[in-house]
N, C-alpha and C positions, 0 to 999 in steps of 0.2 A: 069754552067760555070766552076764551079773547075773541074768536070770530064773531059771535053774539055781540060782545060789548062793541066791535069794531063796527057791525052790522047798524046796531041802534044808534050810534055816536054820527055814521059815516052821512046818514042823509040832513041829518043839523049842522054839520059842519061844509058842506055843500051848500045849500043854502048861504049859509054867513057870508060863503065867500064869491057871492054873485051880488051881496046888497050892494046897493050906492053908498058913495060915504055917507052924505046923510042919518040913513037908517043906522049906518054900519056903528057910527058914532054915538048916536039916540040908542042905541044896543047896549052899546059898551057904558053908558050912563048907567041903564039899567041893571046890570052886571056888577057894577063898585057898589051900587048900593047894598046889592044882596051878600056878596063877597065881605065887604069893609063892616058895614052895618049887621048882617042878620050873621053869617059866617063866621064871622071875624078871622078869615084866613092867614094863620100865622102872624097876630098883630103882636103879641108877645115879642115874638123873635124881631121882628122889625122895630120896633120899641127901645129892646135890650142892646140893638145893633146901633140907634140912631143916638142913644143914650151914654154908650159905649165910646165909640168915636166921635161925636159930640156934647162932650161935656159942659163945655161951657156955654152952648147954646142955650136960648131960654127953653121950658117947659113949649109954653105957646108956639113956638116956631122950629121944634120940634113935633111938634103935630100938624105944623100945619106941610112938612116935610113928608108925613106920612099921609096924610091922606093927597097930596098931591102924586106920590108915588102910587097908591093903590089905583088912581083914575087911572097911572100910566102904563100900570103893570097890564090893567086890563081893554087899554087900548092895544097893546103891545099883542097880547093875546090874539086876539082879534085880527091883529096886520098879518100874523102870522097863518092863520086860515086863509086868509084874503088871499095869499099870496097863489091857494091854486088857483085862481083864474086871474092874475095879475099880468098883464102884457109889458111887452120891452118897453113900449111907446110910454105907459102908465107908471112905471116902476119909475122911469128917469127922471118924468115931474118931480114924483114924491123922494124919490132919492137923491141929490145933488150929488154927482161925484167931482170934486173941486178941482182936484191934482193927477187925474189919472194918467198924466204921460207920465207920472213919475215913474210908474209902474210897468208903462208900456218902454221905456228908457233900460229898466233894471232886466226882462225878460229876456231882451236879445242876449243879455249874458249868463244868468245861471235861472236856476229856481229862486222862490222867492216865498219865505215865508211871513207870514200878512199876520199880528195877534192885535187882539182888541179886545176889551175888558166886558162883562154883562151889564151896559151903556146902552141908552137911547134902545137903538133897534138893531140887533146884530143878525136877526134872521133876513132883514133884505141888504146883507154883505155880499151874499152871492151875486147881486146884480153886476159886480165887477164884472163876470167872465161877457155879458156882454161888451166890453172896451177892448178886451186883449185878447190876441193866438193862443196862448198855452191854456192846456190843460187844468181845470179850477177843482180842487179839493176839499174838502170841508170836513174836519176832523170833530168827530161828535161823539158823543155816548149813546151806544145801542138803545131804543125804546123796547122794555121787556117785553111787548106787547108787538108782535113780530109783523103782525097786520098793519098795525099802527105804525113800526119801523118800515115798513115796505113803499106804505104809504108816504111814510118821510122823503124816502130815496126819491117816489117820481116826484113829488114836489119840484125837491131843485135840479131835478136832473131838467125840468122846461127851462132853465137859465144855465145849461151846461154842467153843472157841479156836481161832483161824484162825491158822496159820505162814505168816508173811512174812518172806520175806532181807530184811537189811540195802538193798538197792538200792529194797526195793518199799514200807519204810517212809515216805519221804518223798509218795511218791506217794500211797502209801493213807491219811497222816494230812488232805493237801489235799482228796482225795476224801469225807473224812469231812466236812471244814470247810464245803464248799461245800453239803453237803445238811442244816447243821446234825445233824450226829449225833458226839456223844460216841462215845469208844474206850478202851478202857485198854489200854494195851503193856506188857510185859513183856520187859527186855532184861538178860541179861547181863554185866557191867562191866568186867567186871576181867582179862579177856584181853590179852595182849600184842600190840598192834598192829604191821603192816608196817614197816621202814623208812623206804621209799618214800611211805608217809603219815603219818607220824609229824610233831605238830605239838605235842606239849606233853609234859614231861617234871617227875616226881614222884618225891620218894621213897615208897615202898610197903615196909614191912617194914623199913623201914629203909633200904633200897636205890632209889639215884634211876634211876629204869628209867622209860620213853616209857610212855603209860598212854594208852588211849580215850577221849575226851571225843565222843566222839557224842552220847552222852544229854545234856549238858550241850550242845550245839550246837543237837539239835533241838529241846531242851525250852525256850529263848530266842530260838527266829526261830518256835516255833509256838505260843508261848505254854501249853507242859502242864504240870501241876501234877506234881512232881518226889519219887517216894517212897522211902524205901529199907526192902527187905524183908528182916528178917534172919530165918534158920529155925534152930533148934536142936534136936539130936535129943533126944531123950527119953530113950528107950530103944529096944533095936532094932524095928523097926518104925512106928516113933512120933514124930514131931514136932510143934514148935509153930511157929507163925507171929506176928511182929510187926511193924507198920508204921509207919515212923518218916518224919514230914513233912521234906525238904529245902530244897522251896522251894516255895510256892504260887504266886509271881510272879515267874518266870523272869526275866524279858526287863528286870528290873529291878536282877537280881544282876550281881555283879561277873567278870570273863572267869577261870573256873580256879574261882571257890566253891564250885559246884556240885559239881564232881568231884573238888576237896580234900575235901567234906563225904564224899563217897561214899567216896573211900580211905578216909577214916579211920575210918568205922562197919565196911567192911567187914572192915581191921586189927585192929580191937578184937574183931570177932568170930573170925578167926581164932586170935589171941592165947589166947580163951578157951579154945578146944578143938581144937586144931591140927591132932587126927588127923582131923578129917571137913572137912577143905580138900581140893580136888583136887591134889596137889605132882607127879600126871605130867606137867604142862602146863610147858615151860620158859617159866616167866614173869620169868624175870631174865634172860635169853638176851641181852637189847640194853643190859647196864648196860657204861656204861664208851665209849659211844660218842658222846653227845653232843654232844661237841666234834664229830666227823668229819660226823657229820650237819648241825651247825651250818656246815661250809664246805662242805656241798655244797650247802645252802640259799644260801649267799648268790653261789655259782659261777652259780646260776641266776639269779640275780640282777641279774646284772653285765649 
C-alpha cells in the first residue's frame, strides 16, 4: 500500500516541481482555497493557538493572521516539492544568506549546531552546505511512509545534506569526533515534547509549556558551537537568512541558557510576523500540567 500511494502521489508531485513560479504560485492559490475554505484543515487548532497566545488581539486581526498563514502554510508546501528540481544558481536568488562567514568562521574550529524554529521556510536551510566545507546534517523525523522517507533523503542529499533521526545524532556527532571531521547540524527547536520525557519547563509566548532542550544537552556534553537561524520572508518566494551566535562554548553555560536564549529569539521572531509561524502544531497542548508531571517524577523517585 505505501508503494501504491508513493507510486500515484510521485508523478504530481514531479510535475509541481518543474512549474514556473508563476503557475507554481496560481497553484498554490488554488490550494488555500480548497484547504482554508472547503477543508478547513485544522482551523480549530489554529484558532485555539492564535487565540491562546494572543489574547488581546482583536477577533478581526486574528483572522486575518490566519488566513494569511494558510496562503503561507501552502505556499511553503509547495517550495518544498519545488525543491527537487531547484538548482544552486536558483536556491541563492530565493534564499538570501546574509551572514554566512559567520559560519564559515565558526567551522575551522569545532562542529556547529545551526536550530531554527517552524518560521518562514526552514526546508531550503539546507542551502547552507552550498557556502561551507563541513559536512551538513539535518535532523528530522522518519516519514512512516518509507518510500516517501527515501525519497526525502535524495531530495537534500542534491544540496549535500544527510537526514538523521534524533536517535542517530548522538552517534554520528561521536563518529565524526573520533576521525576528527567537523559537521554542521541543523535541528529544529521548538516542537512540543512527550510527557514521558519532559525535563524542563518555560514559558514560550507567554505560556509556561514543557520545551526540548536536546540542542542545549548535546551541544554541552559535545562541545558544538550553538547558532540560532532566523529566516524571514521577503516576499512570496523569497527569503533572507540570518545567524545569530548563542553560544561558542557550551559546556561552560549555565543548565536552561542556552535554550532560554533560543525561546526567546525564536518569540521575538514570531511576534514580528505571526502569520508565517506553523499554529497547526499544538504546541501548548501540555500547559497546565506541570505540577502532575512534577509528582510522577518524584513517585519514580521514591
Amino acid at each position: 500500500m505505501q508503494l501504491l500511494i508513493f507510486l500515484l502521489a510521485y508523478p504530481f508531485l514531479w510535475l509541481i516541481s518543474i512549474l514556473p513560479d508563476r503557475l507554481l504560485y496560481g497553484f498554490s492559490d488554488g490550494v488555500f482555497l480548497l484547504v482554508f475554505y472547503v477543508i478547513g484543515y485544522r482551523r480549530k487548532v489554529v484558532q485555539s493557538n492564535l487565540q491562546l497566545v494572543f489574547p488581546k488581539k482583536s477577533l478581526e486581526e486574528r483572522k486575518r493572521i490566519e488566513k494569511e498563514f494558510y496562503k503561507h502554510l501552502c505556499d511553503s508546501f509547495l517550495e518544498m516539492v519545488k525543491t527537487m528540481h531547484l538548482s544552486k544558481a536558483a536556491v541563492a536568488k530565493k534564499y538570501d544568506i546574509k551572514n554566512v562567514e559567520l559560519i564559515q568562521e565558526l567551522e575551522k574550529e569545532k562542529s556547529i549546531l545551526i536550530v531554527c524554529s517552524h518560521y518562514a521556510n526552514w526546508e531550503w536551510n539546507v542551502s547552507l552546505n552550498n557556502y561551507v566545507t563541513s559536512k551538513g546534517y539535518a535532523v528530522y523525523t522518519k516519514i512512516n511512509n518509507k518510500y516517501f522517507d527515501a525519497w526525502s533523503r535524495r531530495v537534500r542529499a542534491r544540496w549535500n545534506t544527510t537526514l538523521i533521526t534524533q536517535q542517530e545524532t548522538v552517534k554520528t556527532i561521536l563518529l565524526n569526533k573520533r576521525n576528527n571531521v567537523i559537521g554542521i547540524f541543523g535541528m529544529v527547536s521548538d516542537q512540543s515534547p512527550q510527557m514521558s520525557r519532559t525535563q524542563y519547563w518555560k514559558e514560550f509566548m507567554g505560556i509556561r509549556v514543557p520545551v526540548i532542550n536536546g540542542a542545549e544537552t548535546l551541544a554541552r556534553k559535545m562541545d558544538l558551537a550553538v547558532v540560532f537561524l532566523k529566516v524571514s520572508k521577503v516576499k512570496r518566494g523569497y527569503y533572507k537568512a540570518e545567524f545569530t551566535p548563542i553560544s561558542t562554548n557550551a559546556p561552560t553555560t549555565e543548565k536552561g541558557e542556552i535554550t532560554d536564549q533560543f525561546l526567546k529569539m525564536a518569540e521575538e521572531q514570531i511576534r514580528e510576523k505571526p502569520e508565517h509561524y506553523l499554529w497547526t502544531h499544538k504546541r501548548w497542548k501540555h500547559r497546565g500540567k506541570e505540577e502532575i508531571r512534577a509528582k510522577v517524577l518524584a513517585k519514580k523517585l521514591k
